[in-house]
matplotlib code that plots the C-alpha trace (Angstrom):
import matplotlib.pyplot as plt

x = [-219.4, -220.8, -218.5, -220.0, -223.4, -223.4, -221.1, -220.4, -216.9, -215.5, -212.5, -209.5, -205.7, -203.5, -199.7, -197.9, -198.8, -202.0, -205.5, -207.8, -211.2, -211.9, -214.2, -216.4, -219.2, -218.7, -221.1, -218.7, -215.6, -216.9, -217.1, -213.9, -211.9, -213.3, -214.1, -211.5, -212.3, -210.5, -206.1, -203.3, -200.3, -201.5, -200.4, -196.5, -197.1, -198.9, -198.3, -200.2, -201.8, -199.6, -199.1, -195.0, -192.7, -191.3, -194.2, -194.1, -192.3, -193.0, -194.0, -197.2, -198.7, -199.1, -200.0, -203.0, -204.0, -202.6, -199.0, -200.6, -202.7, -199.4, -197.3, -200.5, -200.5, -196.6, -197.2, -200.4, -199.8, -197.5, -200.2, -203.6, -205.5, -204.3, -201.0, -201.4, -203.5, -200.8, -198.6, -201.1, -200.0, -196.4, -197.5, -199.5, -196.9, -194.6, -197.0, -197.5, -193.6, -192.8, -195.6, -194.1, -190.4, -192.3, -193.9, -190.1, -188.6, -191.4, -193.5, -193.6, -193.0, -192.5, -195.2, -194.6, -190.5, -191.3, -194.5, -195.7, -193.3, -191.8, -194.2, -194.9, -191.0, -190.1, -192.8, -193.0, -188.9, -189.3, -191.8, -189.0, -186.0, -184.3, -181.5, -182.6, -179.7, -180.7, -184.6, -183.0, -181.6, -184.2, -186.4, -184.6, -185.3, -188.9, -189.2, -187.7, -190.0, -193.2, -191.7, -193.8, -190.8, -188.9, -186.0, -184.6, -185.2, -181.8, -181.5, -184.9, -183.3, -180.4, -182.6, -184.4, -181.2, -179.5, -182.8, -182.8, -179.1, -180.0, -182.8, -180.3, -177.8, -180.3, -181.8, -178.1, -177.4, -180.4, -180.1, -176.7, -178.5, -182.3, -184.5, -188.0, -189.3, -190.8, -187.6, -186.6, -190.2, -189.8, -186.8, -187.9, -190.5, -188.1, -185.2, -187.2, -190.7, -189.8, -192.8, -191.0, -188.3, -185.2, -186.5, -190.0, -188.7, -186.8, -189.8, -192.1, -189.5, -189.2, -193.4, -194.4, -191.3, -193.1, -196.5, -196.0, -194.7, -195.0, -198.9, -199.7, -196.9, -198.8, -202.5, -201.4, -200.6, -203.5, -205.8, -204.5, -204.8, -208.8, -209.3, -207.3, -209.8, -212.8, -212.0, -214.8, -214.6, -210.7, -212.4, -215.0, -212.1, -210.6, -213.8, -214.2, -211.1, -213.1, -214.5, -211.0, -212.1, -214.7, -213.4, -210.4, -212.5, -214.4, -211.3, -209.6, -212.7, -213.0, -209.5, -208.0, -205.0, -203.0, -202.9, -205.4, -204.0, -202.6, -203.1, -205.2, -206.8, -207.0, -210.1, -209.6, -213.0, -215.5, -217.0, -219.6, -219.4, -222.3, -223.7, -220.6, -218.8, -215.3, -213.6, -210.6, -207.8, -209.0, -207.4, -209.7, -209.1, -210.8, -210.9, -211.5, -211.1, -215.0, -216.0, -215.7, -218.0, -220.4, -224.2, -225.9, -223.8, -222.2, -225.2, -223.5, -220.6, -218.8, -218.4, -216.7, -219.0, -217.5, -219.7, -220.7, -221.9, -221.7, -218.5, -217.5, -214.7, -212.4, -209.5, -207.1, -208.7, -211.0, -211.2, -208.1, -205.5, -207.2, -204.0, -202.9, -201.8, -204.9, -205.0, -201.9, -202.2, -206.1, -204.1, -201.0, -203.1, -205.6, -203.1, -201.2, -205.0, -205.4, -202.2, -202.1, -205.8, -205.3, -201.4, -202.2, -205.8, -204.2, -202.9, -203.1, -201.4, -198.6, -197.5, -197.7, -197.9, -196.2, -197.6, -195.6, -195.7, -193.7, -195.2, -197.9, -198.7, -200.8, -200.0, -198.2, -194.4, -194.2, -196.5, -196.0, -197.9, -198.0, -200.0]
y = [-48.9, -51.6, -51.1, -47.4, -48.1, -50.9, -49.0, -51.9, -52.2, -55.4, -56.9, -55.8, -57.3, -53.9, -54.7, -55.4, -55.8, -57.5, -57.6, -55.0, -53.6, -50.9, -48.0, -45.7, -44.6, -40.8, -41.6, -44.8, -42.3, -40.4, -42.9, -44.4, -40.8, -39.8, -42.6, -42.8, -47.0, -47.0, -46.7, -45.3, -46.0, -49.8, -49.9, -49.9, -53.0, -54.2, -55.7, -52.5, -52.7, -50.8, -49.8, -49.2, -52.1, -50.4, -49.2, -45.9, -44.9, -43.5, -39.7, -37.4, -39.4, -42.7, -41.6, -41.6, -39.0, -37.9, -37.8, -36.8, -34.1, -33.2, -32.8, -31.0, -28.6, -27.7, -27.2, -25.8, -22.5, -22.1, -23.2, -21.0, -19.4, -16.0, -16.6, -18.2, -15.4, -12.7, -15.3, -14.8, -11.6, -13.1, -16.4, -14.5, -12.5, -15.5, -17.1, -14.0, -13.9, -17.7, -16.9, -14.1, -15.6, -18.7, -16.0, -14.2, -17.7, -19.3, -19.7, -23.3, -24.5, -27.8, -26.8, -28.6, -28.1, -24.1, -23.5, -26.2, -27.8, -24.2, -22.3, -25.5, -25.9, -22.2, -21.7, -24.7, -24.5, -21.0, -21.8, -24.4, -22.0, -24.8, -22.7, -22.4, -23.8, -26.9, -27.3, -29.6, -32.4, -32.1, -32.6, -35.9, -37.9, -36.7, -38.4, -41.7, -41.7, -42.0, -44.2, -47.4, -49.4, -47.5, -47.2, -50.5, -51.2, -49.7, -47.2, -45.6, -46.2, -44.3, -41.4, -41.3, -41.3, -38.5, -37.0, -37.4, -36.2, -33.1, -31.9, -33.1, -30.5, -27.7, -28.5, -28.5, -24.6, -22.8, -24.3, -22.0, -19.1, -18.8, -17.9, -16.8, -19.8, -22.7, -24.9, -22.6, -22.8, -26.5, -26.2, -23.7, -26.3, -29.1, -27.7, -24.5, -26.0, -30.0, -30.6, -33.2, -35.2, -35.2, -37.4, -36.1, -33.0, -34.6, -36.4, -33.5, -31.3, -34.4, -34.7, -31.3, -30.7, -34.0, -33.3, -29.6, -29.6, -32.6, -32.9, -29.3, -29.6, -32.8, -30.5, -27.6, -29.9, -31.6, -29.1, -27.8, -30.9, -31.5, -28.0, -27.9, -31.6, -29.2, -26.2, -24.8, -24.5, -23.3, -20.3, -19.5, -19.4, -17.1, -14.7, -14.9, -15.4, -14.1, -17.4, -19.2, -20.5, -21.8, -23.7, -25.0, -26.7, -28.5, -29.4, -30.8, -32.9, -34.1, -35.2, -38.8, -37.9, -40.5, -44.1, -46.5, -47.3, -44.5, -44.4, -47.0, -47.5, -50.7, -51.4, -51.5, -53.7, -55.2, -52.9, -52.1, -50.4, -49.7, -52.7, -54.4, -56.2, -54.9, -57.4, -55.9, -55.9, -55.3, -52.6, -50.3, -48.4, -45.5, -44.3, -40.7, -40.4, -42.7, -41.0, -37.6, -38.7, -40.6, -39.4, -39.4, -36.5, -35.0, -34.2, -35.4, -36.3, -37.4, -34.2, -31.1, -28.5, -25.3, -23.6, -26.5, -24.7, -27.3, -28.8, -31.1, -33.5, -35.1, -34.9, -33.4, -36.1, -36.1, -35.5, -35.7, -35.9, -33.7, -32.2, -29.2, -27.7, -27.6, -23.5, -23.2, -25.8, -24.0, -20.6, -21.8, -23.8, -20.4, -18.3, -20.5, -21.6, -17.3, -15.9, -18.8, -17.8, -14.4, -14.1, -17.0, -17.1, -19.0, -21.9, -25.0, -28.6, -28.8, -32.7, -35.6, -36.0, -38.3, -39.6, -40.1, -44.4, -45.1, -42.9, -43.4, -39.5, -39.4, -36.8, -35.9, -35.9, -33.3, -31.7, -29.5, -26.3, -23.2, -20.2]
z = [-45.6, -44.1, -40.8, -40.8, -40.9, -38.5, -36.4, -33.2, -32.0, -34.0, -33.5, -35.3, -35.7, -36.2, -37.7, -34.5, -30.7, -29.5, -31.1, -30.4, -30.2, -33.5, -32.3, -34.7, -33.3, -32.3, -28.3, -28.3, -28.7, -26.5, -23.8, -24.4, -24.6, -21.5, -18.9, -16.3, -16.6, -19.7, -19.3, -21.6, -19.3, -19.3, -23.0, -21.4, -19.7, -22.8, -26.3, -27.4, -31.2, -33.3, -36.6, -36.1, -34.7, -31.9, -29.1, -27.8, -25.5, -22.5, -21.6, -21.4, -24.3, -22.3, -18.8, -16.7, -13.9, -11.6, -13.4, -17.0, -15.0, -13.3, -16.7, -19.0, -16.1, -16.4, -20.7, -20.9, -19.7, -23.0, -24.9, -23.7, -26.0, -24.7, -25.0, -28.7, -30.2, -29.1, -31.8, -34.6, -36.2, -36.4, -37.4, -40.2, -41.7, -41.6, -44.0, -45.7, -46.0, -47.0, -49.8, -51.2, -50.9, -53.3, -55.7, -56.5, -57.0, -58.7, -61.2, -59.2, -55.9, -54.0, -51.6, -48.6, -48.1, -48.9, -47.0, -45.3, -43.2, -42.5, -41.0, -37.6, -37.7, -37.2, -34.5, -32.4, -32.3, -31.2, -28.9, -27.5, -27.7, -30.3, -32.7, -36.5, -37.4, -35.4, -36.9, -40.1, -37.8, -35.5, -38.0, -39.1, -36.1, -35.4, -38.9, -37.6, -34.6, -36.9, -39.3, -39.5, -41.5, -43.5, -40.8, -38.7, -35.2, -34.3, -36.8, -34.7, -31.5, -32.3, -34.0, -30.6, -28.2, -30.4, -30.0, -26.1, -26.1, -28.0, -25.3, -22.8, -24.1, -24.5, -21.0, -19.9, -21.7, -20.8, -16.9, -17.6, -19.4, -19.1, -21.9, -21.9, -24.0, -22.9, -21.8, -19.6, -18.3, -17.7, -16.2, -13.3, -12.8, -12.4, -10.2, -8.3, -7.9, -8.1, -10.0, -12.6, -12.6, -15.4, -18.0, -17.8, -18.3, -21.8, -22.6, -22.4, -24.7, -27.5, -27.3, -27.7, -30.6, -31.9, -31.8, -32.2, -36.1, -38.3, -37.7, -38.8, -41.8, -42.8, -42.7, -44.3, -47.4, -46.7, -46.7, -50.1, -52.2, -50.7, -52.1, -54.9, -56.2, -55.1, -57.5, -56.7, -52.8, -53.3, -54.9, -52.4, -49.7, -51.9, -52.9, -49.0, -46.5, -43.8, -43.7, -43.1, -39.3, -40.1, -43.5, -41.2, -38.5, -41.7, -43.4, -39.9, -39.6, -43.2, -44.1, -42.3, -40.9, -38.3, -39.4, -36.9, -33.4, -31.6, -28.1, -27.6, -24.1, -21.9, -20.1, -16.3, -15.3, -17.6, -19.6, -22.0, -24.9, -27.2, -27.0, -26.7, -23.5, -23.4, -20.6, -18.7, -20.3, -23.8, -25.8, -27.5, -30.8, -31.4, -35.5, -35.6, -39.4, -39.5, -35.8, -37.4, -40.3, -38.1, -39.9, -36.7, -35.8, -39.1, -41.7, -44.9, -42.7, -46.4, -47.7, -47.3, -46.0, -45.6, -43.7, -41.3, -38.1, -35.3, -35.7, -32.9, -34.7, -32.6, -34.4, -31.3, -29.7, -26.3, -22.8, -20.7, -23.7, -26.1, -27.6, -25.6, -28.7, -31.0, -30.3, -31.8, -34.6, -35.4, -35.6, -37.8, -39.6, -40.2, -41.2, -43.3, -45.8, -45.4, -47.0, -49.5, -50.4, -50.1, -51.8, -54.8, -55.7, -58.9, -57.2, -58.9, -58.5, -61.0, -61.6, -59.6, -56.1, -53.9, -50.2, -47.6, -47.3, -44.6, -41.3, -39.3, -40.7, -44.0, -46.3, -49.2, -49.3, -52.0, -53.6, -56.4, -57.7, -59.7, -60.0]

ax = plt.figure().add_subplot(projection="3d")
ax.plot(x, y, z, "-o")
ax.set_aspect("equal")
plt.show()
């Protein structure tokens, strides 16, 4: 608490790489997110802090403009709000569908392996053009990519190289036979247009299959077991689904969800921050589960308040790498709270829950419930 309400960067020592500077402030967020003074790609040249052994590698994630403007230019037109909402009514009755598929086998589920891994999987694999037959593997070594420890160092490295040869293959069949997804997209851009090269063109595939499933899986999940401690607000979602948006945008800002030290940024020059002197070189860590709680910004910022009106978390981040796919994620992540609310009002938690331990990703591992 005491970090909260004093609220100065202080210095932090992550599990791996270098130490760092530990951000909470939501104006000092703000600052860091946005200010062109402060790098991501300088973390590959770096001993970044870390929370996993291996850094990251290389692609969208860890670029700086003008290449990161280049690349978010290619993806985003996937990813507009247009094109997303014409996605709802199919995203909506596969909820719909996955729930009723749980209600003929039940009376109990294993919530996240029948609902909430499935519903991100099937669309952001669509989105890509990837086989269903594929999504189980792929699935596999997304895993190993976010493990902190649980893999070894070349146990990871291998996930990620079968993972590299699988887009390679892909790339390599639709070049052959074109398919309106996004892919095929990429491709155009890379051998019509020359707009990216070969392994950007990978490396955009694996992030957006990345980012694209196993953060929304972990949500949904999430979102249920806030609601399902808080009785009482699981039934006013359920007396009132119109209410759904709203609820989500509370519950994304509420719940911690990514371990501390992703993407932190290196300052290019002297800097100040708050009232603190960042000197170049420094790597800054900003902590959006205590930014999105700051009090000077979120009235009873440690609660859940459904109907909070002005709702500026920064939980897809800020600035030039907000996540290109929080439109889609808000939408799935909508539909998926509606048609449980709507299709099992009498949804409970039904024995004892285990967390995932080993992945930079908190959230449960399984969860199980009745109705």
């Amino acid at each position: 608490m005491k970090l909260i309400e004093d609220g100065a960067p202080i210095r932090v020592q992550l599990p791996f790489g270098e130490p760092a500077w530990l951000v909470t402030r939501y104006e000092d967020a703000r600052f860091v997110l946005t200010d062109r003074r402060f790098s991501r790609n300088e973390a590959t040249r770096r001993d970044e802090p870390r929370m996993t052994p291996r850094p990251v590698p290389e692609s969208i994630l860890t670029m700086d403009a003008p290449d990161h403007t280049r690349l978010r230019t290619l993806v985003s037109k996937a990813f507009t709000p247009r094109r997303i909402e014409g996605k709802r009514a199919w995203i909506g009755e596969l909820a719909a569908g996955l729930v009723e598929d749980m209600k003929a086998a039940g009376p109990t589920a294993e919530l996240v392996g029948s609902y909430a891994l499935a519903i991100p999987v099937t669309v952001i694999c669509e989105l890509l053009g990837v086989p269903a037959e594929d999504r189980a593997q792929l699935r596999a070594w997304c895993d190993a990519a976010l493990s902190t420890n649980e893999l070894t160092d070349e146990e990871c490295v291998q996930s990620f190289m079968d993972l590299q040869k699988y887009f390679e293959d892909l790339i390599a069949q639709r070049r052959e036979t074109p398919r309106d997804d996004l892919t095929s997209a990429l491709i155009e851009a890379r051998d019509a247009h020359d707009r990216l090269d070969e392994q950007e063109l990978i490396g955009l595939c694996i992030a957006t299959l990345i980012g694209g499933f196993e953060t929304t899986a972990s949500e949904i999940s999430n979102f249920v077991h806030v609601l399902q401690q808080r009785r009482e607000l699981w039934t006013r979602l359920c007396e009132n689904p119109d209410s759904i948006q709203v609820a989500v945008e509370e519950l994304l800002r509420f719940v911690p969800f990514a371990a501390n030290g992703i993407s932190p940024r290196y300052a290019l020059e002297d800097l100040t921050v708050g009232e603190t002197l960042v000197r170049a070189g420094e790597p800054v860590v900003v902590d959006t589960s205590i930014v999105n709680r700051d009090e000077s910004v979120f009235e009873n910022g440690h609660e859940v308040v459904l109907d909070r009106a002005d709702n500026r978390h920064m939980v897809f981040g800020h600035g030039a790498h907000h996540c290109l796919g929080a439109h889609l994620a808000r939408v799935e992540l909508q539909e998926a709270l509606k048609a449980l609310v709507i299709g099992m009002p009498g949804l409970r938690l039904n024995g004892e829950i285990t967390w995932k331990s080993d992945m930079i990703i908190r959230a449960p591992k399984t969860l199980p419930v009745t109705w």
